[in-house]
C-alpha positions in Angstrom: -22.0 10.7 -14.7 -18.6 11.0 -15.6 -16.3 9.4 -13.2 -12.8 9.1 -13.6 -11.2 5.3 -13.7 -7.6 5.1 -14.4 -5.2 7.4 -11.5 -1.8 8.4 -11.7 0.5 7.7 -8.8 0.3 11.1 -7.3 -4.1 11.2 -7.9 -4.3 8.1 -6.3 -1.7 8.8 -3.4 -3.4 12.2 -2.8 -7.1 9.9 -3.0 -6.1 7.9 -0.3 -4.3 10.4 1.9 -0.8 8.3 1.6 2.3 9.7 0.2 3.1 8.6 -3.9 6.5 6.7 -2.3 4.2 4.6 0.0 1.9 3.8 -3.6 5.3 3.4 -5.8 6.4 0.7 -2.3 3.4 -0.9 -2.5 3.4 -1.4 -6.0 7.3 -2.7 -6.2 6.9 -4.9 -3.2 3.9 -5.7 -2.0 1.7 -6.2 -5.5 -0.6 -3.4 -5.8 -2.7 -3.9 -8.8 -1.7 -1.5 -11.6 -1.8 -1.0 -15.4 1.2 0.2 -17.2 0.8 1.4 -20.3 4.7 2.1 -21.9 6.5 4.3 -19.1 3.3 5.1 -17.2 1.6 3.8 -14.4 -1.9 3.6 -14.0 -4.3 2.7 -11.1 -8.2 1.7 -11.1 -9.5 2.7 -7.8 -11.7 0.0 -7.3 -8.8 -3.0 -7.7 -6.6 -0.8 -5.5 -9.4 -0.5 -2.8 -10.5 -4.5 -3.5 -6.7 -5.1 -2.7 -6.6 -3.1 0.5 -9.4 -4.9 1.8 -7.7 -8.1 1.2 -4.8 -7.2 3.4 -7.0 -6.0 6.0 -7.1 -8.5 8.9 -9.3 -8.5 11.8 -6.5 -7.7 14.7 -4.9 -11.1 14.7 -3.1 -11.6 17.9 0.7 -12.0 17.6 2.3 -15.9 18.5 4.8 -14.6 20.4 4.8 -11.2 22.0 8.5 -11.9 23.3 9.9 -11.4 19.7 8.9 -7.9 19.5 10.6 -4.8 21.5 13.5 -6.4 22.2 15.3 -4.0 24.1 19.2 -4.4 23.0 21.8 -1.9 25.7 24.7 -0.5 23.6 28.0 -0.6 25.2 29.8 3.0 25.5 
């Protein structure tokens, strides 16, 4: 059994179904586990998928529903 570890942006983008700029965002801001080995960037699935389901919450309800969809009228 010869399964493949390390992805590229693009392999593990196209693994996911997400687009490489949302896996590039993710690593820049939001600290997606990656490897970089001189200009390259490499992924192991199994961190990446360990970190997803770290962010994944359970539906927590939001404080306060008035601070979202605040409709603002622009004058002519």
């Amino acid at each position: 059994m010869n399964e493949k570890t390390l992805f590229t942006e693009a392999e593990l983008a196209d693994s996911l179904g997400l687009s490489a700029w949302t896996v590039r965002r993710w690593r820049l801001s939001e600290g997606l586990p990656v490897i970089q080995l001189g200009r390259r960037f490499l992924y192991r699935r199994e961190a990446v998928l360990e970190w997803l389901k770290a962010k994944e919450t359970a539906g927590a309800a939001v404080d306060d529903p008035g601070e979202f969809g605040i409709v603002r009228r622009i004058a002519p």
